[in-house]
N, C-alpha and C positions, 0 to 999 in steps of 0.2 A: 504494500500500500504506500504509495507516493505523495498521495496529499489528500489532504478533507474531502475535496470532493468525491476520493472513492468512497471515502467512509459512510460519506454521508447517501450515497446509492446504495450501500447494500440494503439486503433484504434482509430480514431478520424473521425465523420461525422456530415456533417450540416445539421440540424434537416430542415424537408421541412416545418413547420412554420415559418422560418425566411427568410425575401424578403432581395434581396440584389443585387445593381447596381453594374456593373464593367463599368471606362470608359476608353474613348483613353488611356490616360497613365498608366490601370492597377490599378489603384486605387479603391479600395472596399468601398462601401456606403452601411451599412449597414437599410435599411426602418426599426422601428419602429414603428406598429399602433397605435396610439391613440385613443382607442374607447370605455374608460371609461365612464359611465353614464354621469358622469355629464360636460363632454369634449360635447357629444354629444346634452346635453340639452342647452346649451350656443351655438351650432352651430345653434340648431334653431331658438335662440334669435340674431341670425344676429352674434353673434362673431367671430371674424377670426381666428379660431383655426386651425391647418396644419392637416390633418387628422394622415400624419407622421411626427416621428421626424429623424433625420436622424444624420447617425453619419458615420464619413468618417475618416477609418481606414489609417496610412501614410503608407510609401513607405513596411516599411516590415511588418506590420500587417496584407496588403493587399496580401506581398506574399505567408508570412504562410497561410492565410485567401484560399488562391487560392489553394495552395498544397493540403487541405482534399479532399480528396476523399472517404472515406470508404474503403480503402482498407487494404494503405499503414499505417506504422506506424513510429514512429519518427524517429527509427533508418534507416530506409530504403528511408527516404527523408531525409539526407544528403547527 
C-alpha cells in the first residue's frame, strides 16, 4: 500500500468464521471459541472453562464494526 488513497478503496468484510452478538444499545460482542486441545481436555476433567471468550467492542468500534458490509469502502461510509 503506497498511499491513502489505496486505503481508503479497500473493501472491508466480516469473515463468516467470526460469531458476533449485537445488543439493545448496538453494542458489538464479538464470541471467540475456545476449542484448543487442551481447553477441551480440562472441560472433561470437570473444569469451568467458557467454551467463548468474549470481547465487547465500545460505542464506536461497534459502529465501525456495524458499517462493513462488503461493499462499501471507507470513503463512501462517511
Amino acid at each position: 500500500m503506497s498511499s491513502n488513497d489505496e486505503i481508503l478503496n479497500m473493501i472491508f468484510k466480516i469473515s463468516s468464521k467470526i460469531d458476533y452478538e449485537v445488543n439493545k444499545d448496538e453494542t458489538v460482542t464479538i464470541l471467540e471459541k475456545q476449542d484448543h486441545w487442551i481447553q477441551n481436555l480440562f472441560r472433561k476433567l470437570k473444569f469451568k472453562i467458557p467454551m467463548y471468550k468474549k470481547i465487547t467492542l465500545d460505542k464506536y468500534g461497534s459502529y465501525i464494526f456495524l458499517q462493513i458490509d462488503g461493499k462499501k469502502n471507507c470513503q463512501r461510509n462517511r
